[in-house]
N, C-alpha and C positions, 0 to 999 in steps of 0.2 A: 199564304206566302211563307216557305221555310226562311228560316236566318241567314242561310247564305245567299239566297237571290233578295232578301229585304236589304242585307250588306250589300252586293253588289249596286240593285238600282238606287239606294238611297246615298252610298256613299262611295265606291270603288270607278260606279259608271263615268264618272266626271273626270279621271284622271285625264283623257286623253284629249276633252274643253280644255281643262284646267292647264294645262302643259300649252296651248296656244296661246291663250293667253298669256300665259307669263313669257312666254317668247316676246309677244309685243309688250309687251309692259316694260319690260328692261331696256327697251329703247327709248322707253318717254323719258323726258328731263321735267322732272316736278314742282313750280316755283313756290304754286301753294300747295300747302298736300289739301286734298280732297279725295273722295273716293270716286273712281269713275265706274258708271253703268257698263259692260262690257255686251251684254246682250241680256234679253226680257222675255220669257215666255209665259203663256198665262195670266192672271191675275199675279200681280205686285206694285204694290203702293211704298211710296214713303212717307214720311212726316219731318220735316223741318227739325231744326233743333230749338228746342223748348214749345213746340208745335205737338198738340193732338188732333189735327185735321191732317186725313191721309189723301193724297192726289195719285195719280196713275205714276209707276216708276217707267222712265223711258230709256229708250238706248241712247248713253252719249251724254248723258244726265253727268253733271257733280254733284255730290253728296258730301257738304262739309259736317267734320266735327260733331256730335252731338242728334244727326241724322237716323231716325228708326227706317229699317224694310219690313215689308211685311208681306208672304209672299201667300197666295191662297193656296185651296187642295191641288190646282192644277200647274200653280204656279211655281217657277223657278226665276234666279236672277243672280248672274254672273258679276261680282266689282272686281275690278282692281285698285287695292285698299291703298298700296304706294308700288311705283315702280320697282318690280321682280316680285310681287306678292297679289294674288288673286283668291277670292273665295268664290263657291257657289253657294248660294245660300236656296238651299231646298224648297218644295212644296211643306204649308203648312208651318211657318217658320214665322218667327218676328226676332229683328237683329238690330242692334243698336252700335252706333259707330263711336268707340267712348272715346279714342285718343289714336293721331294719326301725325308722325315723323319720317322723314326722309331726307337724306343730307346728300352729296357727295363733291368730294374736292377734286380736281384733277380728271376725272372719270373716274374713280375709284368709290364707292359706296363706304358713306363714313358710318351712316346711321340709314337705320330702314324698322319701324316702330309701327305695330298695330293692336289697337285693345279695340276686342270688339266682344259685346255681352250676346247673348245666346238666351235666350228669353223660355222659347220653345220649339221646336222644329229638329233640321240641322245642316250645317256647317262643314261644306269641307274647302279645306285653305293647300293651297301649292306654297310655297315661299322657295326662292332660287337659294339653292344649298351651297352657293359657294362666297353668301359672307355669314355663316354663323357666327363670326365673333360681334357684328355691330346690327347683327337682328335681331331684335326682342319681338314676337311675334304671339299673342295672348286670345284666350277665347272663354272668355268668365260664361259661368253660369248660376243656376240660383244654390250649386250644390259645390261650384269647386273652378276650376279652371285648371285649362292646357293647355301647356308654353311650346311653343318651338323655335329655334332658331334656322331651319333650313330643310323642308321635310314637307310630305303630302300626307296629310291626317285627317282626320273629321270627327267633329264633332256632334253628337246626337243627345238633343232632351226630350224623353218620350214618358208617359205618364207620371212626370216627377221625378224621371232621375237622369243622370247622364251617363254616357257613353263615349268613349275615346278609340278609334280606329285608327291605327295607322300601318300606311302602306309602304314608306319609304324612309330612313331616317329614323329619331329618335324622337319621344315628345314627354315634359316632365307634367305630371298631374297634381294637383294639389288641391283636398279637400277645404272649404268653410270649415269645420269643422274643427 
């Protein structure tokens, strides 16, 4: 497989999932944030927070706080981590849910917050670009992490290193190092 059809299926292909989703996501009202299953294909499991036993990941599932996925060779699996913000999390992937915020006053989005670790696989995140000033939007990995506030990007860790894609928007990288 060349680099641009590995780009496309592994990260580019989901723009047009990832955009339905967040269509409906912006209409949820969030009281706890949790992450919701948006759709499952494949093998994918999760694990609980402070849990090493992994169970089948299902559609419709919440996934609080502290929550790994883990998705197999065949497997994919769509959240919506807070209302207006959706990842796919690829085949081959284990994702951890480290910290999850969403406010709003009035109808108006005060705060909309996701940290989520990237273990190995990868990651591509949608987030609705029109509250970049109260999005903090993050995706650690074991070498760096990349922020966005409003933008379709992806993230890739593949034999030890990572990868930052992005299709729309801006996104800020920053090494461990």
């Amino acid at each position: 497989m060349n680099k641009d059809n590995f780009l496309f299926v592994r990260i580019y292909r989901p723009l047009l999932l990832m955009g339905l989703v967040l269509l409906s996501a912006v209409t949820l009202q969030a009281a706890q944030v949790s992450a919701k299953v948006f759709s499952v294909s494949g093998t994918a499991e999760f694990a609980g927070p402070g849990s090493s036993s992994y169970a089948p990941l299902q559609k419709g599932q919440l996934l609080p706080v502290g929550s790994t996925v883990r998705t197999g060779d065949d497997g994919v699996a769509v959240l919506v981590t807070t209302p207006g913000s959706a990842v796919q999390v690829g085949n081959g992937s284990i994702l951890k849910i480290n910290e999850l915020a969403f406010a709003q006053t009035g109808g108006a989005v005060t705060q909309r917050t996701a940290v989520l670790q990237l273990n190995t696989g990868v990651v591509s995140a949608l987030i609705d670009p029109r509250t970049p000033k109260v999005t903090d939007f993050k995706i650690q990995t074991p070498q760096g992490a990349a922020a966005a506030r409003g933008t379709f990007y992806a993230v890739l860790v593949y034999q030890g290193k990572t990868y930052v894609g992005v299709k729309e928007g801006h996104v800020a990288a920053t090494s461990n190092q």
